[in-house]
C-alpha positions as CSV (number, residue, x, y, z in Angstrom):
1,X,0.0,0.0,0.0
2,X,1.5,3.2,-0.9
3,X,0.4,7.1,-1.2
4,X,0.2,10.1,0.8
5,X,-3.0,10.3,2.6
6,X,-2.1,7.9,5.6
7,X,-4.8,8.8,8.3
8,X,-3.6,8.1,11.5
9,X,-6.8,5.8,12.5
10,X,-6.9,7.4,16.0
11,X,-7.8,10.7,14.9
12,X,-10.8,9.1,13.1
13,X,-13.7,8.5,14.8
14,X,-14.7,4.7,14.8
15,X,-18.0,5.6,12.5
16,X,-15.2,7.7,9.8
17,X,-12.2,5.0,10.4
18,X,-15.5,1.9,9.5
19,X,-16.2,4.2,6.3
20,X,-12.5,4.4,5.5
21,X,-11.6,1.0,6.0
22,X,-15.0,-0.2,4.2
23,X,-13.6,1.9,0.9
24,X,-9.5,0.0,1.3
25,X,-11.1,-3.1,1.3
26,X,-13.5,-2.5,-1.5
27,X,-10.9,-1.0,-3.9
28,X,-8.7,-4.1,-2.6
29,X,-11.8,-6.8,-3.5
30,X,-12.7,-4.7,-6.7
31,X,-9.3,-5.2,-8.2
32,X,-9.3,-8.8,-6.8
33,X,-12.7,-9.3,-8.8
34,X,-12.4,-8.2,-11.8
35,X,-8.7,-8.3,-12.4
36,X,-7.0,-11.5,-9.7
37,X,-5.7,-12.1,-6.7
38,X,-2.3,-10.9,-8.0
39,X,-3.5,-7.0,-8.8
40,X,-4.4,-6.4,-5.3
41,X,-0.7,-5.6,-4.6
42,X,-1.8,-2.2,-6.1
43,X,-4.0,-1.5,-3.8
44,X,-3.2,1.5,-2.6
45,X,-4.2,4.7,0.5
46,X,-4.8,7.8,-2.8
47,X,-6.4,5.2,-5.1
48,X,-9.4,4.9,-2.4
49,X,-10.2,8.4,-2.6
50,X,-12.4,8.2,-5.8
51,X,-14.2,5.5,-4.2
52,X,-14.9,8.0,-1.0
53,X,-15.7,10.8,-3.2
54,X,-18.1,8.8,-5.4
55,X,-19.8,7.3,-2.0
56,X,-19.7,11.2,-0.1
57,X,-21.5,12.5,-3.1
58,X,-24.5,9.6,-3.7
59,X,-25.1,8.9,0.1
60,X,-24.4,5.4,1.9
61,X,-26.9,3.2,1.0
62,X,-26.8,-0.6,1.9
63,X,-26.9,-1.2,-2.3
64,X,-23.1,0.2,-2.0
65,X,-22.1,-2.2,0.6
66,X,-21.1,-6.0,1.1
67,X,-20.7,-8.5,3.9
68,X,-16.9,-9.3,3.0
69,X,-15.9,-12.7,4.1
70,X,-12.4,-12.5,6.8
71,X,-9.5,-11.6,5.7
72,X,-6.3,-11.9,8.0
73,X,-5.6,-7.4,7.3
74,X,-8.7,-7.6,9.4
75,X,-7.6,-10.4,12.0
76,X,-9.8,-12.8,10.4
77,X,-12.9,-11.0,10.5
78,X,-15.7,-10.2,8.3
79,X,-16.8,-6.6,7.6
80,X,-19.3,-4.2,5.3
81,X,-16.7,-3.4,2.9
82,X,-18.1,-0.7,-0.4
83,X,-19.2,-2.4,-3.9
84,X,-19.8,-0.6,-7.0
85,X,-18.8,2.0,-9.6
86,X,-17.0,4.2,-7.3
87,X,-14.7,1.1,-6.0
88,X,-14.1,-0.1,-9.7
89,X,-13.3,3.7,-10.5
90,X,-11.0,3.3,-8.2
91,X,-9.9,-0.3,-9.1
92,X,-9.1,1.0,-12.9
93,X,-7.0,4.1,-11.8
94,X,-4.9,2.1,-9.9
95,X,-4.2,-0.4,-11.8
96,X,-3.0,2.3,-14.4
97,X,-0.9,4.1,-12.4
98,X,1.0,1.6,-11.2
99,X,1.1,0.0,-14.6
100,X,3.3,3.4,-15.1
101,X,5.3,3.3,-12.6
102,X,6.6,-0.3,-13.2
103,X,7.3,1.0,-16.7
104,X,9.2,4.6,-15.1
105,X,11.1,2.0,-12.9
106,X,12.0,-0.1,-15.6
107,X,13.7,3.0,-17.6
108,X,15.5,3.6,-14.9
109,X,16.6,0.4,-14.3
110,X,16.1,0.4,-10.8
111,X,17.4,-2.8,-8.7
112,X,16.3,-6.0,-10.2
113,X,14.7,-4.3,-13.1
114,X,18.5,-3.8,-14.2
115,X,18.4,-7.2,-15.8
116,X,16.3,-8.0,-19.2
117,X,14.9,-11.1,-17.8
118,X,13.3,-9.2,-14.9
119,X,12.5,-6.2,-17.2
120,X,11.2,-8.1,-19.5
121,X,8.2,-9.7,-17.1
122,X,7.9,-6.5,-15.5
123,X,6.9,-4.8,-18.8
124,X,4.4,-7.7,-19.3
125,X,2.6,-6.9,-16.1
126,X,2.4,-3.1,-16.9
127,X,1.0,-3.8,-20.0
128,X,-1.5,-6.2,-18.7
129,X,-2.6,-4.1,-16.3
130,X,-3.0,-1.2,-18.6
131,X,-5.2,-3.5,-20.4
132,X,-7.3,-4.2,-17.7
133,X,-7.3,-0.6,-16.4
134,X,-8.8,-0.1,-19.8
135,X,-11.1,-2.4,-19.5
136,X,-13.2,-1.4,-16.4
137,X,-12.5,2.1,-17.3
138,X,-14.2,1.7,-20.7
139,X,-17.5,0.2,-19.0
140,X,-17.6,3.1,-16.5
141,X,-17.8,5.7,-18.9
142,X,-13.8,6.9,-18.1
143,X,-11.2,6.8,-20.7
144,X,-8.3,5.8,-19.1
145,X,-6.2,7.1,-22.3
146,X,-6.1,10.4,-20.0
147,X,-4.0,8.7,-17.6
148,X,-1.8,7.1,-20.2
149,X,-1.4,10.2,-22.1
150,X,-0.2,12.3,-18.5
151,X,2.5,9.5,-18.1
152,X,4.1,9.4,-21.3
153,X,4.0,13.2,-21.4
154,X,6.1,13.3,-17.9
155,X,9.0,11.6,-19.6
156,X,9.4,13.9,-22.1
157,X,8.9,16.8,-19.9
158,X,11.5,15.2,-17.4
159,X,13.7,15.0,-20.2
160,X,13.6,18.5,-21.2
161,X,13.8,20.2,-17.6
162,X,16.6,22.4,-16.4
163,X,17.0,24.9,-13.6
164,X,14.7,28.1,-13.6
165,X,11.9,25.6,-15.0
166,X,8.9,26.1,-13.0
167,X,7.8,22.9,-10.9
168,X,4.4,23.4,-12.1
169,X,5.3,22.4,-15.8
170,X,6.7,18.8,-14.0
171,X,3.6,18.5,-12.3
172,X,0.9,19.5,-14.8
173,X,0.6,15.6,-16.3
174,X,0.0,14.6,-13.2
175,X,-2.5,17.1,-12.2
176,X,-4.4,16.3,-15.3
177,X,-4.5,12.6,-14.9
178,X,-5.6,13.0,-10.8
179,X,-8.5,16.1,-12.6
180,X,-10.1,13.5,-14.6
181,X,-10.2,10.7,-12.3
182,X,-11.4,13.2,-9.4
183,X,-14.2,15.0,-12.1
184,X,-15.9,11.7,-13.1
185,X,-16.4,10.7,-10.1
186,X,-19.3,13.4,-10.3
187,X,-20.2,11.6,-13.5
188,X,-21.1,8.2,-11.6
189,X,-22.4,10.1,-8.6
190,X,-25.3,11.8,-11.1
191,X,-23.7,15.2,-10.1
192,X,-22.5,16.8,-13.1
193,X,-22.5,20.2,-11.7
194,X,-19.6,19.0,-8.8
195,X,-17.4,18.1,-12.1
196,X,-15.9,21.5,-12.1
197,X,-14.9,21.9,-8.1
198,X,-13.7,18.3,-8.0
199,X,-11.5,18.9,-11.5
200,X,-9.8,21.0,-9.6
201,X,-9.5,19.9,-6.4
202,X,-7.8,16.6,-7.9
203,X,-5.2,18.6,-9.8
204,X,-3.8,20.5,-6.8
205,X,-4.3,16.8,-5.2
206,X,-2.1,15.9,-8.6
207,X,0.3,18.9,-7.7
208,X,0.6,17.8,-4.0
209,X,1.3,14.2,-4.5
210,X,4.0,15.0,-7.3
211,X,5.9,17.5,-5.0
212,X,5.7,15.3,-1.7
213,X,7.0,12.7,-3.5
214,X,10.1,14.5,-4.8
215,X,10.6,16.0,-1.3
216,X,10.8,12.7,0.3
217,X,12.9,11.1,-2.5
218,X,15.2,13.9,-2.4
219,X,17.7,12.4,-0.9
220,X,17.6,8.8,-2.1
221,X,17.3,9.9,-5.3
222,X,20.9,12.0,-4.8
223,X,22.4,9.2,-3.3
224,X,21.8,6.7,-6.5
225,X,21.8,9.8,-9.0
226,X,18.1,9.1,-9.8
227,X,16.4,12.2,-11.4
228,X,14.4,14.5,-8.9
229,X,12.4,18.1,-9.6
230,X,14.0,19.3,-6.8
231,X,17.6,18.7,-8.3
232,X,16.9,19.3,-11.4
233,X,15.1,22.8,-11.3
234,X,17.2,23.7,-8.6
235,X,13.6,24.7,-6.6
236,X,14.3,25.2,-2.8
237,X,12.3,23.3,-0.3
238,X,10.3,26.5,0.5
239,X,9.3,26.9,-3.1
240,X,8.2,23.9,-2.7
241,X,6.5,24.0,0.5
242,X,4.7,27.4,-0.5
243,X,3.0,25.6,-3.8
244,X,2.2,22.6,-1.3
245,X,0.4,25.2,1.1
246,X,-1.2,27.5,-2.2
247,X,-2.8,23.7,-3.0
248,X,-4.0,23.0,0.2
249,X,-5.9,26.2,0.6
250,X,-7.2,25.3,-3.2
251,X,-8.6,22.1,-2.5
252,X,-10.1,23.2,0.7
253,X,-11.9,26.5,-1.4
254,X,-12.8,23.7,-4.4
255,X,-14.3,21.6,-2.4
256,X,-16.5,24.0,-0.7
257,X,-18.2,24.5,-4.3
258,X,-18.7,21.0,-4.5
259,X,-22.5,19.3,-3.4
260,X,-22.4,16.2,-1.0
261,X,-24.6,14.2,0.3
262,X,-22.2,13.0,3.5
263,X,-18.9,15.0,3.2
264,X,-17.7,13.7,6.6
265,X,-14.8,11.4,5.2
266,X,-13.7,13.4,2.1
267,X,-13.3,16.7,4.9
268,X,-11.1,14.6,7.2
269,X,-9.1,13.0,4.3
270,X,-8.4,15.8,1.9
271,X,-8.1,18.8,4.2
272,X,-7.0,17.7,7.7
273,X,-4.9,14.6,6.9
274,X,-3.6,16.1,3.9
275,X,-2.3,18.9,5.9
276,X,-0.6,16.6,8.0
277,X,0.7,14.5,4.8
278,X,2.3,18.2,4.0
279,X,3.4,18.7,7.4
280,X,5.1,15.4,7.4
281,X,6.8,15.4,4.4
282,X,8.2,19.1,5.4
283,X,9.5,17.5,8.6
284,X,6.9,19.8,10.5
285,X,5.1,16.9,12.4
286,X,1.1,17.5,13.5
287,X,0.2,15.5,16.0
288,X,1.2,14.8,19.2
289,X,1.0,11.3,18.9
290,X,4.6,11.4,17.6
291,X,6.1,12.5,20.7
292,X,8.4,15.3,19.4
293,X,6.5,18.3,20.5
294,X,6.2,19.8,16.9
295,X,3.3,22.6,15.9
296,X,0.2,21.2,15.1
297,X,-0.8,22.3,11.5
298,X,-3.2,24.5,12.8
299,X,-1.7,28.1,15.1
300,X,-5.9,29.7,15.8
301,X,-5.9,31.8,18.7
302,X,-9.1,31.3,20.1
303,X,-9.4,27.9,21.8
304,X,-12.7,25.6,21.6
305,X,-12.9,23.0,24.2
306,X,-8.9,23.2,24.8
307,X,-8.8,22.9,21.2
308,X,-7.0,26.2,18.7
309,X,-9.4,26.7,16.2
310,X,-7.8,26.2,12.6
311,X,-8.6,29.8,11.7
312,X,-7.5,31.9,14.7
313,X,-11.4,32.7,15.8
314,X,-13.9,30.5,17.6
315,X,-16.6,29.2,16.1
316,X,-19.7,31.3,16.8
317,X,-22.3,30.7,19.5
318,X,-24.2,27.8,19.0
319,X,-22.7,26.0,16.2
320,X,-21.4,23.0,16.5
321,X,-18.2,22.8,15.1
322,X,-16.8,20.2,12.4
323,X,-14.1,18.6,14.6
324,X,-16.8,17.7,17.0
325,X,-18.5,16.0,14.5
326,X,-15.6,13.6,13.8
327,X,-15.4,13.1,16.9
328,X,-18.7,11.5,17.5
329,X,-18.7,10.0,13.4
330,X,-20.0,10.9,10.4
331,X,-24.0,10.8,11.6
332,X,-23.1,13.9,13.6
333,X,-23.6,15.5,10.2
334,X,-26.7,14.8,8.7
335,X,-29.2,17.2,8.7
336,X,-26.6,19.6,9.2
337,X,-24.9,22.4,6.6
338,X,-22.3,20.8,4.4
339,X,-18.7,21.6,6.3
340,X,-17.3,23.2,2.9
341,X,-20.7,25.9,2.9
342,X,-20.5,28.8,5.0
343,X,-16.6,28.2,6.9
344,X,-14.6,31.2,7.0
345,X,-12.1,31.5,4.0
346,X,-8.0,31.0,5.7
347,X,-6.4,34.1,5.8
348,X,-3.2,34.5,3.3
349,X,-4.3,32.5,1.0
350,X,-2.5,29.4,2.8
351,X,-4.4,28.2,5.3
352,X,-3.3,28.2,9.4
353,X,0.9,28.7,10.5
354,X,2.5,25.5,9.6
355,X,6.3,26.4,10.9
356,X,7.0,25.4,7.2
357,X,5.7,28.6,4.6
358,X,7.1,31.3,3.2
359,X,7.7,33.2,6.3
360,X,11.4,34.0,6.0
361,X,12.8,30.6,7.3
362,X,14.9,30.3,3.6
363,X,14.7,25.8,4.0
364,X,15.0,25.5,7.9
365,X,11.8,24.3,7.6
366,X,12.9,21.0,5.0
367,X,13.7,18.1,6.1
368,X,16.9,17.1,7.5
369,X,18.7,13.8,6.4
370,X,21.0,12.6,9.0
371,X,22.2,9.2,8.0
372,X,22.3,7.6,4.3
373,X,18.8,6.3,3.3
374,X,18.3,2.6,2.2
375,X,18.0,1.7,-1.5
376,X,14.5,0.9,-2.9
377,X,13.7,-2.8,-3.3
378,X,13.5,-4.2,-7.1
379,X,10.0,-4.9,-8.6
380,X,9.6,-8.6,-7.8
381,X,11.9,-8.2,-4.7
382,X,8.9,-5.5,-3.1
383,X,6.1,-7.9,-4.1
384,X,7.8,-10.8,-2.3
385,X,8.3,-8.1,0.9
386,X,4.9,-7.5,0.1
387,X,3.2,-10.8,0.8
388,X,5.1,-11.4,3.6
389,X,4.1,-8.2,5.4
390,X,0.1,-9.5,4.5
391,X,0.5,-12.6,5.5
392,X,2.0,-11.7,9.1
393,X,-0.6,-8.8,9.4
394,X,1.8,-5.8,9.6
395,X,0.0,-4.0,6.6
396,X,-3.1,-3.7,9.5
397,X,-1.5,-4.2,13.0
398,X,2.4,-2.8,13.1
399,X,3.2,0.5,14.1
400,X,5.8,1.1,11.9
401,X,6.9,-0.8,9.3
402,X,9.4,-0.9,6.2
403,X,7.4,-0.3,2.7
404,X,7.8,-3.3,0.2
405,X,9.3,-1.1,-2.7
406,X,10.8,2.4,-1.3
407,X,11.7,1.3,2.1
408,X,10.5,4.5,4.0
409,X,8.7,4.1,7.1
410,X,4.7,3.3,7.0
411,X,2.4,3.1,10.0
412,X,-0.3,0.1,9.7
413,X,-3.2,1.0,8.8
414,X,-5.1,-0.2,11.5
415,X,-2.8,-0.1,14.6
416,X,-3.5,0.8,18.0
417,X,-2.4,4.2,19.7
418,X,-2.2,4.4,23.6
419,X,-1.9,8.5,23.5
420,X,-4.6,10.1,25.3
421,X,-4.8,13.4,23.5
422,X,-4.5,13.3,20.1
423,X,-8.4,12.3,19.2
424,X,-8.9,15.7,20.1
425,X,-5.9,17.6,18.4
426,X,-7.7,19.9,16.3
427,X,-10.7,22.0,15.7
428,X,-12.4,22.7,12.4
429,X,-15.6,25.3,12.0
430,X,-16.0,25.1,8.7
């Protein structure tokens, strides 16, 4: 499992973490269904978000969910898992985009990949899985051509970058694939009008997930002189981090313009925990879960309950605010205004202090890189890492482990948390 919206699953209530482990397992038995046991391995934490967004803007009904039979990532026990176009959206967009990065890894002859054999049966697999892609694209109304098309524009673009080249001209293929995927998701839903909103909300999600990634590769990629924007463009970690913070406030104002019938989940995934995705990457840690007494994300003024409020007021008299609701779960909402339609709009442009911006810290606020980073595993050499860390439940239960294929640190998905104060780490009355 791989991406950058990792929820820690103690900051969700147990009604949002059901939702969001209902929508991992469905993309996981989606791609198992239509596609094989063996394309689960791209399963993945960003693919599920065009299954949450397709759910948030139809409503939960019991005709989008299934009693799944157990599964040892749940410790052997069943659960309502989501069925339906918005999990074989999801299925098909995954299967593509790993299809392209097995191909990116193969040009760089990374690892294993180094050797024709290996190359060779990794290329078959991409191009199976682009075929299948394809396929359940195709009978969902999506052209997965789009996504094909960003991909093999990125290596030419790649090619031709130099410094003073702005990182938005790297990014813009993948903002375009992670538009299309995000816009027809209002397709499926029978919401055309959200089409617009959620276009752009998954291109700055496209931006976001480009530039995290080149932040955290930055310096495995300079220690096995692998190509990186960073590098390349000569772009400062501030840079950087100011276009990550210019995109967070842009999702957050899309997404206001967007209709939903239960917006619970997609607020808590794509504007607090993608925050904290920012903050992490930036070395500016959120929660105090982590022990290192870092500044939350959010620097409000006026405290609710104990609690800074993310936009340096209190909400007003009254109103319930939106981090109560995910504290109790996502019922809390209905009948209640959607979060994104009356909030106050984040001053600056960029959202609450972070400790990372623009505000005259130069790259103090990048990370810092104190010993040499391990080399990523080959293809075949991850997937075998990969079953074993199934198969001993670590995916679900550790609380850190090493990722299959790059080797950085992951937290399981569902492990437990003994702090006592991070449920409650942050305010939202929007």
């Amino acid at each position: 499992m791989f991406g950058i919206v990792r929820p820690c699953t103690h900051r969700l209530s147990q009604g949002l973490k059901a939702e969001w482990m209902a929508h991992l397992c469905g993309l996981c038995l989606a791609l198992r269904g239509d596609h094989g046991q063996f394309a689960r391995v791209v399963t993945n934490y960003d693919g599920l978000i065009v299954s949450v967004l397709t759910d948030a803007q139809s409503g939960h009904t019991e005709a989008r969910r299934r009693t799944a039979g157990p599964c040892p990532l749940r410790g052997m026990r069943t659960a309502s898992v989501a069925k339906g176009e918005g999990a074989r959206l999801a299925a098909s967009v995954s299967l593509v985009l790993a299809s392209a990065k097995i191909r990116d890894h193969v040009a760089d002859r990374n690892g294993l990949l180094r050797r024709r054999p290996i190359a060779a049966a990794a290329r078959k697999v991409a191009a199976g899985w682009d075929r299948a892609g394809a396929g359940t694209g195709a009978t969902l109304g999506f052209d997965t051509s789009i996504l094909v098309d960003a991909v093999d524009r990125q290596l030419g673009i790649e090619a031709l970058a130099g410094p003073q080249t702005p990182l938005t001209t790297i990014t813009e293929p993948t903002e375009t694939a992670t538009a299309a995927a995000f816009a027809h998701t209002a397709l499926l839903a029978g919401r055309p009008g959200n089409a617009a909103p959620l276009a752009e909300a998954g291109r700055l999600f496209g931006r976001l997930a480009h530039l995290l990634d080149a932040v955290e590769d930055r310096a495995a990629d300079a220690a096995e002189g692998s190509w990186n924007p960073l590098t390349a463009t000569g772009a400062s970690v501030a840079q950087a981090r100011r276009l990550c913070d210019d995109a967070l406030h842009g999702i957050r104002l899309a997404l206001r313009e967007a209709e939903f019938a239960d917006a619970a989940l997609v607020h808590a995934l794509l504007v607090h925990e993608l925050r904290r995705s920012v903050d992490r990457a930036f070395g500016t840690a959120a929660c105090s879960h982590t022990g290192n007494g870092a500044p939350g994300p959010y620097d409000g003024q006026a405290p609710h309950h104990g609690r800074p409020s993310p936009y340096g007021q209190p909400p007003e008299y009254g109103q319930v605010p939106a981090g109560d609701a995910y504290a109790h779960g996502p019922q809390h909402l209905n009948g209640r205004q959607n979060p994104y339609g009356k909030g106050p709009v984040p001053p600056g442009g960029s959202g609450g202090g972070h400790g990372g911006g623009d505000g005259g810290g130069g790259d103090t606020g990048g990370p810092h890189f104190s010993h040499q980073p391990k080399k990523p595993r080959g293809f075949l050499a991850g997937c075998a890492v990969a079953i074993g860390l199934c198969c001993t439940c670590k995916l679900c239960c550790a609380k850190e482990y090493e990722g299959p294929w790059s080797r950085k640190k992951r937290e399981g998905c569902c492990r437990d948390c003994d702090c006592c104060d991070c449920c409650d780490c942050c305010s939202c009355d929007c």
